[in-house]
N, C-alpha and C positions, 0 to 999 in steps of 0.2 A: 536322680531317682528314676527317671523315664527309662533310661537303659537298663536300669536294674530291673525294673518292672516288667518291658519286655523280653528279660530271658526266666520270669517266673512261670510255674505251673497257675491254674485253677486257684486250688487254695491259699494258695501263699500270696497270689495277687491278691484275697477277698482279705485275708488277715494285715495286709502290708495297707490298704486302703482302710479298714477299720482304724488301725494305728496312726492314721494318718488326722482318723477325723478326734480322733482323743487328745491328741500333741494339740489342736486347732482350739481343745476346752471344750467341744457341741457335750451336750448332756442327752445321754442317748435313750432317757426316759421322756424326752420333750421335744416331739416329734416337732417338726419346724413349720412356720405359715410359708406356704409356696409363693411366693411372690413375682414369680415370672411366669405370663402368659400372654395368648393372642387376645387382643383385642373382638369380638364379634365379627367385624368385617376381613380380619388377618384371618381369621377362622376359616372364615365364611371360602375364604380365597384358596388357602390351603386343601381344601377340603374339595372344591371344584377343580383343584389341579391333580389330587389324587384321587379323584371319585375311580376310576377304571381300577386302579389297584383296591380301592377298597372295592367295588363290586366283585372284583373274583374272588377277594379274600373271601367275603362274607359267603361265598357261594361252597365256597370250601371248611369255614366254620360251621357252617348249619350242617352237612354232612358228619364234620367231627362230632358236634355237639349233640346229635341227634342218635350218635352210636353209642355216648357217655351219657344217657340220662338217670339222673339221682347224683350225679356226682357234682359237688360243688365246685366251677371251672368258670373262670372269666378269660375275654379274649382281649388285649388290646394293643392298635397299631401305632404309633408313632411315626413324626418325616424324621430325616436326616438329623435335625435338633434335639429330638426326644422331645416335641411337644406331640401330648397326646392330642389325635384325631378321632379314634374311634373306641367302642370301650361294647363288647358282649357278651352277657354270659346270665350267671343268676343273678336276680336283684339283690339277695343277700351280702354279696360280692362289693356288687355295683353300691350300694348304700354306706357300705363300709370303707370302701375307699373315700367315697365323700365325704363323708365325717372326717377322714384327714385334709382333704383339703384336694384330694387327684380328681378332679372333673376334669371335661374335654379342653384342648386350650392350653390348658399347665404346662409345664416342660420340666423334663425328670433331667435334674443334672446332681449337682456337687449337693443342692441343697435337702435332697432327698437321701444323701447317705449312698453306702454300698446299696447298690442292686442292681439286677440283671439287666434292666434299660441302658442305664449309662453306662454299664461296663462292657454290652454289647455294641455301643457306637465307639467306645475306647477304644478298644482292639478289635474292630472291626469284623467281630467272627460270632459264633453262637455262647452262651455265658448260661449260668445257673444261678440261684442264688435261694439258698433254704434255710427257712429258722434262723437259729443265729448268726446265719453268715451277713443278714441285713443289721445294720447299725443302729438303725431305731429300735426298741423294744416293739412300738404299736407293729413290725410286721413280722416280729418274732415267730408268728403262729401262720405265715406264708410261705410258701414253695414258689417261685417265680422264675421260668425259663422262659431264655427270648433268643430270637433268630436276625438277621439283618435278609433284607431282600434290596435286590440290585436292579439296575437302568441298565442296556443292553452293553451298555460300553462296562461292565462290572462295577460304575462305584455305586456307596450303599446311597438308598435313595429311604431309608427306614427301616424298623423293626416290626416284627410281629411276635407277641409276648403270650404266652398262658400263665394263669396266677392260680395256687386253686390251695387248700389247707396243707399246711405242714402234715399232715397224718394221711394225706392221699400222693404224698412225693412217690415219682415212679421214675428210676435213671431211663425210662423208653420214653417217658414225655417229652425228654430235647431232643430226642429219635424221631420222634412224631414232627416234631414240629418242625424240625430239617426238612423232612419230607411233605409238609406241606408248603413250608416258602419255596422250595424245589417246585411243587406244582403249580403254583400261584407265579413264578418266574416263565414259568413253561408255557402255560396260559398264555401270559401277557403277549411274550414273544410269537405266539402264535396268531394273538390278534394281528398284534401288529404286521407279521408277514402277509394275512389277510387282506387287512386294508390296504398292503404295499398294492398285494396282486390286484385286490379290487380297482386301485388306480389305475394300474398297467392294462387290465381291461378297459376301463372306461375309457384312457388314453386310444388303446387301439381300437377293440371289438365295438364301442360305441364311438367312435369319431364317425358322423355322415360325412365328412368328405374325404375318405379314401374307403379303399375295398381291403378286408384283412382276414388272412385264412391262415391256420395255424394246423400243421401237421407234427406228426409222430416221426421218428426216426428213420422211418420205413417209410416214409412220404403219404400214410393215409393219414387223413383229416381228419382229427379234433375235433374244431370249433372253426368259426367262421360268423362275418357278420353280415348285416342284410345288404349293405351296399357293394358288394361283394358279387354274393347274389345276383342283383340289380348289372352290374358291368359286365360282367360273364355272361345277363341272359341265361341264367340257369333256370330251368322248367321246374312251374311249380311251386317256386318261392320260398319254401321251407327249406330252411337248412338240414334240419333233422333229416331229411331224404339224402341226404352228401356225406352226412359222419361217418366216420369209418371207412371212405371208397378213397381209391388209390387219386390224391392231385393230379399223377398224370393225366387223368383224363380229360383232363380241361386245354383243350387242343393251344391255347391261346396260353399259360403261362404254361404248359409240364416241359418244354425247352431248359427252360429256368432252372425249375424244380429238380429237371433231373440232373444237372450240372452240378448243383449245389449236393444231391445224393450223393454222385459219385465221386466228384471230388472235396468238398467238404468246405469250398470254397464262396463266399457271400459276391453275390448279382447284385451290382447298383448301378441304377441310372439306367436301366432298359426302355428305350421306345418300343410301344407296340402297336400297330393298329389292327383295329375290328372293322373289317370290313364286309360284314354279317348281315347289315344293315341296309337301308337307303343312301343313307349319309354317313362316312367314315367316322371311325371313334376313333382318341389316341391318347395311351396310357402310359406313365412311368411307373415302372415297376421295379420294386427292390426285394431282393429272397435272401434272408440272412440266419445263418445255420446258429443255434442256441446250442451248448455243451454245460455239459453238469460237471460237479465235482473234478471227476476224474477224468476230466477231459473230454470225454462220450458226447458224441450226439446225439439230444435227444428230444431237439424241436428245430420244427424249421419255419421259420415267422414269413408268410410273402402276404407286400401292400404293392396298392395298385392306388393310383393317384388320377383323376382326370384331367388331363392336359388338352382336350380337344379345343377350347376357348383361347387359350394359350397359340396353340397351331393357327389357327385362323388368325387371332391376332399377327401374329407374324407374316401370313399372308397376304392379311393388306399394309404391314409393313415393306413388305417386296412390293407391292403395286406402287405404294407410296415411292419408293426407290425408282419405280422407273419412268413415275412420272415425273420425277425433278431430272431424270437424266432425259424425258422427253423435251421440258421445258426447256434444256440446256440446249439439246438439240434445236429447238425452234428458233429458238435468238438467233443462232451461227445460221439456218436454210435461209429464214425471213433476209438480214443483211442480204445475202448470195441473190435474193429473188428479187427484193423492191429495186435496184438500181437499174437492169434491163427491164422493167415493167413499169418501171416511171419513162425510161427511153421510148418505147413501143407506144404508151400514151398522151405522151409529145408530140411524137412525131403525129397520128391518127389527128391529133387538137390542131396542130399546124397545117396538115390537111383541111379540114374545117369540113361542114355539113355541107358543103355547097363542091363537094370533089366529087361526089357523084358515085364517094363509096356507100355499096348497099348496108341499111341497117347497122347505119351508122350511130343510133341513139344508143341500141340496144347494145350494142359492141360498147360502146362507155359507158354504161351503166352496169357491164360485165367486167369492164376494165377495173370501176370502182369499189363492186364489190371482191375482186381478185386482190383489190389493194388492202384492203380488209382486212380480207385474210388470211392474206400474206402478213399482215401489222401485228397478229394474235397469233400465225401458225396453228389455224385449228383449235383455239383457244388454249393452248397447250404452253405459249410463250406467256407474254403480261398480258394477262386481258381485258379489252377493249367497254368501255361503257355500254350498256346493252341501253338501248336506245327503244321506248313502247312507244307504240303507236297504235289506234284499230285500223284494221285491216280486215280483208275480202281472202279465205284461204284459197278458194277456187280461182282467185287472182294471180297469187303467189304460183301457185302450181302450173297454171297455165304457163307461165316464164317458164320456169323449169323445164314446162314440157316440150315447148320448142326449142330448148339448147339441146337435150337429149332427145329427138327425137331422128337426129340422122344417127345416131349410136344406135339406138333400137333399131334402124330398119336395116343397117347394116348386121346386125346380128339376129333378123329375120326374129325380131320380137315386135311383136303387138299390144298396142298400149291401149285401156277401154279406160275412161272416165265416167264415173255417175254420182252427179250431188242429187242428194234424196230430198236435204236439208240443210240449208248455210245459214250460220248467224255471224256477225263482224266479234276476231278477237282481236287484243291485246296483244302486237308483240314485236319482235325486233323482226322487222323482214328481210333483209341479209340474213338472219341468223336460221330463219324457218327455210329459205330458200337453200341454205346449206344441208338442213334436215330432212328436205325432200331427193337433193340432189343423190347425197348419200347413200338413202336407201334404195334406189329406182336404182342406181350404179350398181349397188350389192345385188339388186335382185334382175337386170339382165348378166353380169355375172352369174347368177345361177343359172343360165341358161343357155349352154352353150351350144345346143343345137336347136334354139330357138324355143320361143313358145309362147305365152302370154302374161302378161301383167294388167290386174282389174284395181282399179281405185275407187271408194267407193266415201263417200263425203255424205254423214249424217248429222246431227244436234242431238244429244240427251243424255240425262243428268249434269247438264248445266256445264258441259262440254263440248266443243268442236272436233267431233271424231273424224278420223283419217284412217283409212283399213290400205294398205296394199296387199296384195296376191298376188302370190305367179305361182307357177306350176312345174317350178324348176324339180333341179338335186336336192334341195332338203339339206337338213343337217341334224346331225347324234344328238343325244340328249347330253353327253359329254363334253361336247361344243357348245351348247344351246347356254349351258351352264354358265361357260365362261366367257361370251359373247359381251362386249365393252369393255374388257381388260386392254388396257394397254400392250400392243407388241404379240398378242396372241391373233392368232390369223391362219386361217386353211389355206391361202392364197401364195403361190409361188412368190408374186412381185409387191405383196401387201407388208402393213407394217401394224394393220391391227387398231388404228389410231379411228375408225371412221366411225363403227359404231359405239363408240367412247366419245367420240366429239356430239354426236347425236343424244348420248344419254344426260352429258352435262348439259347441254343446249335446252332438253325438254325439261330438267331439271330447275334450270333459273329459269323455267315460263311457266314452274310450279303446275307442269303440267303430268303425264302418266303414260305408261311406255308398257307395250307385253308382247310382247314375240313367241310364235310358236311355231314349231317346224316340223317335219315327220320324213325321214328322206323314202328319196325317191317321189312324193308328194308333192312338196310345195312346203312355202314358207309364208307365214300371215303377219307385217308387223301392224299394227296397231296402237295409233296414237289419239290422246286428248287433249286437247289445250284449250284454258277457262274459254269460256265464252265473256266477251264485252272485258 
């Protein structure tokens, strides 16, 4: 019968279903108790899953209704099932359906006879049903058109019905009502592209961690968001000052921008840096060209990401790198050095204090700290137990200053000491005596045609300060920067390792370190180490 049925017309379907329900016995003066419905909370649920479509509908019935008034017109929508959801119109309407038994909840199928509900989710398209063509007598005296409306992929997702007196039937009411699930379809989809774009916004235009500027065809600006702004250093802050002006002008991405114009091709993975600033910036940027329809371009999307944390990470990645290739080094020098340096202070021990060689103490006690050393490589190999003790700094330094003091006067430098104020610290003196050595070496190196070096030994803030000056070459702010990296060095015969051994050392004496230089000047390093 199914195949027969769909190759009938309108009427012959409404006549062939009538005959269908009289073969069945129904007695079509004894309208039937509906006995299938939603529960309250099935209601309740249905009705939250369809409130969007019913708000437009309703927004589109009051329009209709309000252009039909006197005329008696109910509205009502059904899901998928043909249970009724919503029901509007006159109360006259409304009260008389209830008297049969159609309140919200019901579902209009088999047991309600021909009508326009069921035989619009049947065959899936718009359906009529007037006067006699309903089975029951009680709707003999109704006119009933209903339309199906659809979910974006087309299947019906319900209907939307008008019922109004058999004496006000008009064949344009299923005209109307075409054209209103056509608008209510329309709507919907139009929400929905909305909320798409609104997403697609908030993904890009409101992400704070990248920068996102959206041009036209023609590469002038759209829209654009604050951190954008913000990276660019654009005057003023306001975007609204940027809409409309050509991208290019943004010296730092229109490179991009304009590749992407001319040839139509999407930029990803660009490094760029801004170096605008004090301190370098560095961005990834991607510019990828949007086409419509017909293939046209007609957006062009560029993000800018801040990578600068990233950079510097990597940075002391590389450092990290050349300090284990320093540590490697120091194992292979230390071997190569301790075996003739153990020989040299054998043979001196075999000698003994009574050979009549001068400053014999101090030569072994140089020997032992050189053995040291040499055991750590600058602290750079394994490193050595750091060993506290208090001590006298003006002590320490005096040693140092008579190992170096024939280096100084052959390179026609003068050395001044003045303690203002000493208090006893805490610390390993082999390791402080390297400290001093160090820096006094860096700073008659800066002075190749001589000059002076002032040391100046103070107490305050619960520190043992230590100032050198000379009045050397100086050094860039450039250098100044990266002064105790590993392997960086101004120095022909240098390796860069000295004032890095210096920064670690003051480091595990949990003490403080500031250099500052100006060339052509002079250079001031400036140490603290705890007192007691």
């Amino acid at each position: 019968m199914d195949k027969e049925i769909d190759q009938m017309d309108d009427r012959q379907i409404i006549a062939a279903f009538n005959a269908h329900y009289r073969q069945r016995g129904l007695d079509p003066a004894k309208f039937p108790v509906l006995s299938k419905r939603y529960t309250t909370e099935e209601l309740e649920e249905r009705l939250s899953f369809y409130k969007e479509y019913i708000d437009i509908i309703l927004f589109f019935v009051n329009k209709f209704l309000s252009t039909i008034q006197g005329t008696p017109i109910l509205v009502t929508v059904t899901d998928q099932w043909g249970y009724l959801l919503e029901c509007y119109g006159e109360p006259m309407f409304l009260e008389a359906i209830a008297e049969l038994g159609i309140t919200k909840g019901v579902r209009y199928n088999e047991e309600t006879g021909t009508g326009s509900v069921p035989l619009c989710l049947r065959f899936k398209r718009p359906f009529q049903t007037l006067g006699e063509d309903h089975f029951f007598e009680a709707l003999h005296g109704m006119a009933c058109y209903s339309a199906p409306f659809h979910r974006e992929d087309g299947a019906v997702l319900g209907t939307l019905s008008l019922m109004t007196g058999v004496d006000s039937a008009h064949p344009h009411l299923l005209t109307l009502l075409c054209t209103m699930v056509d608008s209510v379809e329309r709507e919907m989809l139009l929400r929905r592209n909305n909320a798409h774009l609104h997403t697609l916004n908030q993904v890009l235009l409101e992400a704070n961690y990248q920068g996102v500027v959206v041009t036209d065809a023609a590469g002038r600006i759209i829209d654009m968001n604050d951190q954008y702004l913000r990276m660019l250093r654009l005057d003023g802050g306001d975007k609204h000052l940027y809409l409309g002006t050509p991208v290019l002008e943004h010296r730092l991405v229109s490179p991009y921008f304009e590749r992407v114009l001319a040839r139509q091709e999407e930029c990803i993975g660009v490094e760029l840096q801004d170096t605008r600033m004090d301190s370098d910036s560095y961005y990834m940027l991607d510019v990828l060209p949007v086409f419509d329809m017909g293939g046209c371009l007609c957006r062009i999307i560029g993000t800018l990401r801040d990578i600068t944390e990233m950079k510097r990470t990597e940075e002391v990645l590389r450092n990290t790198e050349k300090l284990v290739f320093a540590g490697q080094l120091a194992v292979g020098i230390a071997h190569e050095i301790r075996n003739p340096l153990t020989t040299v202070k054998g043979l001196i021990q075999l000698a003994g204090p009574t050979s009549g060689l001068r400053h014999y103490d101090l030569i072994m006690s140089e020997l032992d700290r050189m053995n040291l050393i040499v055991g750590e490589f600058l602290i750079l190999g394994k490193p050595q137990e750091i060993r506290f003790r208090e001590d006298w700094c003006m002590t320490i330094l005096q040693e140092v200053l008579s190992l170096i003091e024939i280096e100084a006067a052959k390179n026609n430098v003068r050395i001044r000491c003045t303690c203002i104020r000493e208090e006893k610290i805490s610390c390993d003196r082999n390791q402080i005596k390297q400290v001093f050595l160090n820096i006094l070496k860096n700073a008659i190196q800066a002075l190749p045609g001589g000059g002076r070096i002032d040391i100046v030994l103070e107490a305050d803030g619960g520190y043992q300060r230590i100032r050198f000056m000379d009045n050397g070459i100086g050094m860039p702010e450039e250098v100044l920067e990266r002064i105790g990296e590993p392997f960086h060095t101004t120095k022909l015969e240098g390796y860069g390792l000295g004032m890095m051994i210096v920064k670690k050392i003051i480091a595990s004496h949990r003490g403080i370190l500031n250099i500052t230089s100006e060339p052509g000047k002079g250079t001031t390093v400036e140490m603290g180490l705890p007192i007691g």
